[in-house]
N, C-alpha and C positions, 0 to 999 in steps of 0.2 A: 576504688580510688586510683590504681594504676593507667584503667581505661581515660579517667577524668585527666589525670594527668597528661598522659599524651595525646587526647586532644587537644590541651591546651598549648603543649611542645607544636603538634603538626599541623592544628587546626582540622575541624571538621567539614569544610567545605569538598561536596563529592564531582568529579570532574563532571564538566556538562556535554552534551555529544555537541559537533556541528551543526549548525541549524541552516537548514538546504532553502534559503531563503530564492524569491525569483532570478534573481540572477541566476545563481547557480543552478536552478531546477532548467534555465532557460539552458544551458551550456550542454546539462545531461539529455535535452532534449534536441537541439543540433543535430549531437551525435549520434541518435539514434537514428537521424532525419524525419523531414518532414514530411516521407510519405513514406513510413516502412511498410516493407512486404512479409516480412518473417513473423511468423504467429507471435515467434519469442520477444519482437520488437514491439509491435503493436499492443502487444498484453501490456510491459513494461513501462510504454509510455503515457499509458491511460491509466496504470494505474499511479505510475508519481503525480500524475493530473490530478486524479483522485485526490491522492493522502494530502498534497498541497490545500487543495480548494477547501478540504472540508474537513482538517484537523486532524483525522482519525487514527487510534491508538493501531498499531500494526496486528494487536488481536479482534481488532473489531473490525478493519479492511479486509480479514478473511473470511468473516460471516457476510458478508454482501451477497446478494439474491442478484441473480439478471432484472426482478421485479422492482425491487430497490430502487431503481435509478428511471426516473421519469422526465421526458422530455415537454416543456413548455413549447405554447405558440414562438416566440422571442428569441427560441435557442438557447435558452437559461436552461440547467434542471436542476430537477429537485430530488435529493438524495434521504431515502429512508432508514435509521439505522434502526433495528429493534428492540438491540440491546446494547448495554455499553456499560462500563465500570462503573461509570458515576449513576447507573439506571439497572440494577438488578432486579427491580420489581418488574421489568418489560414494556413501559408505558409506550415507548418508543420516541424516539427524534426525527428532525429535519435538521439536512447542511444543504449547500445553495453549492450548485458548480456552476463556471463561466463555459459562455459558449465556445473554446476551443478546447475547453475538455467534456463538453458533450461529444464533440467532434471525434476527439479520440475516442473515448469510450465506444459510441458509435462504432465505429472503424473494427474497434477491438469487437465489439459482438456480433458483428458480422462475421470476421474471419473464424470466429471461436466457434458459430455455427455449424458451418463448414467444414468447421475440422473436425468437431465431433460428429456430426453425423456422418463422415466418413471412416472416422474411425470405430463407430458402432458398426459400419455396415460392414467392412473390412472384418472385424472381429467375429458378427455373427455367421457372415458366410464361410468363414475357418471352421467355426464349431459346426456349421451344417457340414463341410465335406470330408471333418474327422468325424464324425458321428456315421456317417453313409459308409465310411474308409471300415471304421472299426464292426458294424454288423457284419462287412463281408469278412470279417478280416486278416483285411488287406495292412494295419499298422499294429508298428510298436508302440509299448508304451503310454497306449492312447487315452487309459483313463488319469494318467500324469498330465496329457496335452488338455486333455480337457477340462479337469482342473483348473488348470491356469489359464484360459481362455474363459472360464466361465468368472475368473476372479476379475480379468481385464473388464470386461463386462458390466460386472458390477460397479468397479470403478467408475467404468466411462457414464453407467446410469448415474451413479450418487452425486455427479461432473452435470447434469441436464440443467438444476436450476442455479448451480454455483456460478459466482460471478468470474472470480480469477481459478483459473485452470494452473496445473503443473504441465510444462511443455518440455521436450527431450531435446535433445542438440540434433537431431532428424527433426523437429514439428509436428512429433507425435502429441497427442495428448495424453498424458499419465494420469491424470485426475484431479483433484481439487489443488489446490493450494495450498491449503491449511494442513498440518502435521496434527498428530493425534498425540494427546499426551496434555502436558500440564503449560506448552508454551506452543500453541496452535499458529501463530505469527512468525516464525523461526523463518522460515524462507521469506518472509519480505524484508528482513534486515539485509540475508544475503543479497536479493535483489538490488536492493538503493547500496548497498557496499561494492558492487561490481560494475552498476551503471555510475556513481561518483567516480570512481577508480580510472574507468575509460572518459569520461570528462576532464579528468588532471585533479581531479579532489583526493584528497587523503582518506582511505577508505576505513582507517582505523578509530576515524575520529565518527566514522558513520555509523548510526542506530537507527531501528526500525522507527523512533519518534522524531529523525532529523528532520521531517517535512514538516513535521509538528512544529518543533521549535522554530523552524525557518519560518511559518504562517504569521506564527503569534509574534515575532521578530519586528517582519513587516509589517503587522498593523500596530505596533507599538511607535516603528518610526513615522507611521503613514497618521497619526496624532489622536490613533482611539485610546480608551480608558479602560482599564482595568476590568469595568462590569460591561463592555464590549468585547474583550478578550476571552474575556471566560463563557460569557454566552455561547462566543464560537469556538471556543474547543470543549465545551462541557466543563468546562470545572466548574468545582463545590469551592473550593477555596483559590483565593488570589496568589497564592506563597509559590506555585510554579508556574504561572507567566510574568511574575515580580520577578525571578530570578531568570527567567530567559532573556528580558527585556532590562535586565539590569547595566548591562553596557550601553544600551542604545538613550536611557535615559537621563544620563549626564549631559548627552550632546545635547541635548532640549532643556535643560534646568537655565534657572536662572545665572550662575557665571559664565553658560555660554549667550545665552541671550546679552548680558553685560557688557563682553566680548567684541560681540557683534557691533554692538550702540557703539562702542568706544573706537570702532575702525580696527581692531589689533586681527584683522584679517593675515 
């Protein structure tokens, strides 16, 4: 009774994040520029390309494969997910990306190449010349060094068919993306919270589903329906892009269409 209560005192309505609609995705991409060099840029901007085009919840942009993502004749592609919230049986999905975030992506797996196969090479030729070091040996501590070398290793394998990498403030590769544990998406909120941040956006209002909501935002203004929203972000029910598009639907109802007729411009 007390809970019922003070809902009724506060209401139950739960704050909504900002929704990283084009515009905005356009501003964080600016500043990234339009031809970065840095692993850490490149990663970043291909994947806000991602999570825009193709809705995805911030836990299911970390299962993405390099295989996942296929390029059409046209420069369109075509994005595979496996699995996903609304899809626990694994049937698997398609999301459609526009050809300047093939582009990026592209861009991004090129350099991610590159970087990891230098950084395996890098790694294995350390453990080859502590291994040679320690039969004569010539080091300390070596079965500690090599430990940890053989962990980096592992990492950088488990990193061969992941799509988004963890990269160091050096451009090293550290490994996958995704965190272990019960909220595997945790670093790509970080991410859109510090690329919003250096665009001029409020980083506090940013979640890992801001590109989400920005998606369905725009096609709500852009004059699709309800069972075209949901198609494209997967949902089973209408009740969460009814409430993300709920501001943008009054400017389309009928008092403002009235409005309009009557001149009250």
């Amino acid at each position: 009774m007390k809970m019922k209560a003070l809902s009724r005192c506060k209401g139950t309505r739960q704050s909504q994040a900002l929704g990283i609609g084009r515009a905005q995705l356009d501003l964080i991409l600016v500043e990234i520029g339009d031809a970065p060099c840095l692993l850490e840029d490149l990663r970043d901007a291909a994947l806000l390309a991602v999570a825009y085009d193709s809705l995805l919840r911030r836990g299911e942009l970390v299962t993405l494969r390099t295989e996942d993502i296929k390029v059409d004749a046209d420069g369109t592609g075509l994005l595979y997910l496996a699995r996903s919230k609304t899809d626990q049986e694994g049937q698997g999905t398609y999301g459609w990306l526009a050809p300047d975030t093939v582009r990026r992506v592209s861009a991004w797996l090129d350099a991610r190449a590159d970087a990891l196969q230098a950084e395996m090479k890098s790694a294995r030729d350390a453990l080859r010349t502590l291994s040679a070091a320690m039969r004569e040996g010539r080091v300390l501590n070596g079965e500690r060094r090599r430990t940890a070398l053989e962990r980096i290793l592992a990492r950088l394998d488990a990193s061969a068919e992941v799509l988004w990498l963890q990269v160091g403030k050096t451009g090293t590769v550290l490994g996958p993306l995704a965190v272990r544990g019960p909220d595997p998406g945790r670093r790509i909120s970080e991410i859109f919270k510090r690329r919003a941040e250096a665009a001029g956006l409020d980083p506090a209002l940013v979640l890992g589903h801001s590109l989400r909501v920005g998606a369905a935002q725009g096609l709500t203004a852009a004059g699709f329906g309800l069972p075209a929203i949901q198609q494209a972000g997967r949902w089973k029910s209408p009740t969460m892009p009814a409430r993300y598009a709920e501001k943008i639907v009054p400017k389309q109802g009928a008092m403002a269409q009235l409005a309009g007729k009557q001149g009250r411009g």
